[in-house]
C-alpha positions as CSV (number, residue, x, y, z in Angstrom):
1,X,82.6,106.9,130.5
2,X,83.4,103.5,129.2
3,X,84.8,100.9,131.4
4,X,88.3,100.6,129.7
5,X,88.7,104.7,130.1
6,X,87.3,104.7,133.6
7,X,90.1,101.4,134.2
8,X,93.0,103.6,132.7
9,X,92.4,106.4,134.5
10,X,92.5,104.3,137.8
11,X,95.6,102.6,136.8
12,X,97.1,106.0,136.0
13,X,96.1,107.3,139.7
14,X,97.4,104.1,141.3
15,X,100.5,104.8,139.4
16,X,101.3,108.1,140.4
17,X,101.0,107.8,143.8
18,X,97.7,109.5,143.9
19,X,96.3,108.9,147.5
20,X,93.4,111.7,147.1
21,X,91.1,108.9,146.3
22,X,90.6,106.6,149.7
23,X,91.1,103.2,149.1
24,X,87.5,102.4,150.0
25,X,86.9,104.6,147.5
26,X,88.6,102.9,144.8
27,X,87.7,99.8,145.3
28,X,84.0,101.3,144.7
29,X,85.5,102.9,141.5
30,X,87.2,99.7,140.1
31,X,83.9,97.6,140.8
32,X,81.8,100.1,138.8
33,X,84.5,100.2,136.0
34,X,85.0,96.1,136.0
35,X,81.3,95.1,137.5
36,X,80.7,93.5,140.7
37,X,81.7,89.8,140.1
38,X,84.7,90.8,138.6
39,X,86.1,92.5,142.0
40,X,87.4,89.6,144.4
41,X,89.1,90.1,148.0
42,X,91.3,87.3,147.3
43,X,92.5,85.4,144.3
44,X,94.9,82.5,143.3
45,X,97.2,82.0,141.3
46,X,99.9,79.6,140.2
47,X,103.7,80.9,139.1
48,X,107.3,80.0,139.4
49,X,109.2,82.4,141.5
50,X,112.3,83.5,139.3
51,X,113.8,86.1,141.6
52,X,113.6,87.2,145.6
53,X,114.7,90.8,145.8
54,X,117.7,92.1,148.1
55,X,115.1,93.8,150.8
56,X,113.1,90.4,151.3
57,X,109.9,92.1,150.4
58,X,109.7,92.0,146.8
59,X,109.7,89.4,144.3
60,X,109.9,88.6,140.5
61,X,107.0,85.5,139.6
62,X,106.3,84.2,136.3
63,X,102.6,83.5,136.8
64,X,100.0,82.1,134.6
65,X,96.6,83.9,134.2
66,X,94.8,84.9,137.4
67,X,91.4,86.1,136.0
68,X,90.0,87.2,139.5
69,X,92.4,90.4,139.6
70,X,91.9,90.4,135.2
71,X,96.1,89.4,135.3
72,X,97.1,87.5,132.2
73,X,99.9,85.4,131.9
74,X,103.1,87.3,133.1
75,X,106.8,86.2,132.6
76,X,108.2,88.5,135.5
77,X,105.9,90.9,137.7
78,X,107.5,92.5,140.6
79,X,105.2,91.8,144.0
80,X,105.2,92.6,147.3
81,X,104.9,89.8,150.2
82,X,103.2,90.8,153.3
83,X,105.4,89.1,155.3
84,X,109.3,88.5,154.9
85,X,109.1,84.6,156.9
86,X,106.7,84.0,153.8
87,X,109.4,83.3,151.5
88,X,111.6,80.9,154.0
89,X,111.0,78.3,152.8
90,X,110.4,78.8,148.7
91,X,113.7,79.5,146.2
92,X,113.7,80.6,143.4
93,X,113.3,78.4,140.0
94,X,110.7,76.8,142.4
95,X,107.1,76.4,141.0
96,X,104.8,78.1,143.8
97,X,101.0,78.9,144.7
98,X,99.9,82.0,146.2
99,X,97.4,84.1,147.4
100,X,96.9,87.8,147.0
101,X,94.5,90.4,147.9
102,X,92.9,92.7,145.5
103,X,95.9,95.2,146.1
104,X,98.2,92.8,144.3
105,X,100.0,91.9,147.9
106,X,101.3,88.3,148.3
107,X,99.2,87.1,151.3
108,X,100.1,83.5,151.6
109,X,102.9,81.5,148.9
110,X,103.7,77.7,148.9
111,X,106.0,75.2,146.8
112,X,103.6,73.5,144.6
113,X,103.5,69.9,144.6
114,X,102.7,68.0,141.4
115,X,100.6,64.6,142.2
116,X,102.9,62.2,140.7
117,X,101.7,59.1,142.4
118,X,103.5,57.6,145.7
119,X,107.3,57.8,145.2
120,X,109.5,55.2,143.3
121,X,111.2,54.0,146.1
122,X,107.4,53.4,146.9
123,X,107.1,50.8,144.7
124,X,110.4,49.4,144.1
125,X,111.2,45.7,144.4
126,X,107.5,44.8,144.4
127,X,105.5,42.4,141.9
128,X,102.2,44.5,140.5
129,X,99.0,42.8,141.3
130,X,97.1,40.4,138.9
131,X,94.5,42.3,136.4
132,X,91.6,40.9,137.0
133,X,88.4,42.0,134.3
């Protein structure tokens, strides 16, 4: 069985429900379909969050590629959040990084902070420093 058929037919179980197969189980399966240092516990990715559902638990991220859980680029995936208190502090149209386990499951999610250099009110009102070669 070729890895993409042996992939599809574990996204089909997944899918419907199916919980025959014991999760153990399936992580064994989707390592032998994807190879070994393909399957991460955890992985990264960057997104902006674009919706937080009624029940608190769900969201909607645009998220750029996350090739530890083989993810591309996604304008709007529904994901859970482990934790409700997770999202306090994030709103949406807010770019955010996040962590998820190999279920998919928002672990950990936090406003992302562009380096920009020290504020402008930083360095306003000051002379800049001589060049010197």
């Amino acid at each position: 069985m070729s890895k993409k058929h042996l992939l599809c037919v574990l996204v089909l179980a997944a899918a419907s429900g199916s919980a025959a197969v014991p999760a153990q189980e399936r992580d064994s399966m989707t390592e032998r379909a994807l190879g070994p240092a393909e399957v991460k516990d955890v992985a990264q990715g960057t997104g902006v969050l674009k919706q937080i559902e009624a029940d608190g638990r769900h969201v909607i991220m645009a998220h750029e590629p996350i090739p530890e859980m083989v993810w591309p680029r996604n304008g709007g995936r529904r994901m859970a959040v482990a934790d409700k208190a997770l999202l306090q502090d994030i709103r949406p149209g807010q770019a955010v990084r996040f962590t998820i386990d190999h279920t998919g499951l928002i672990r950990a999610i936090e406003p992302l902070q562009a380096d920009k250099g020290p504020p402008a009110s930083a360095t306003q009102g000051t002379t800049p420093a001589p060049r010197r070669n």
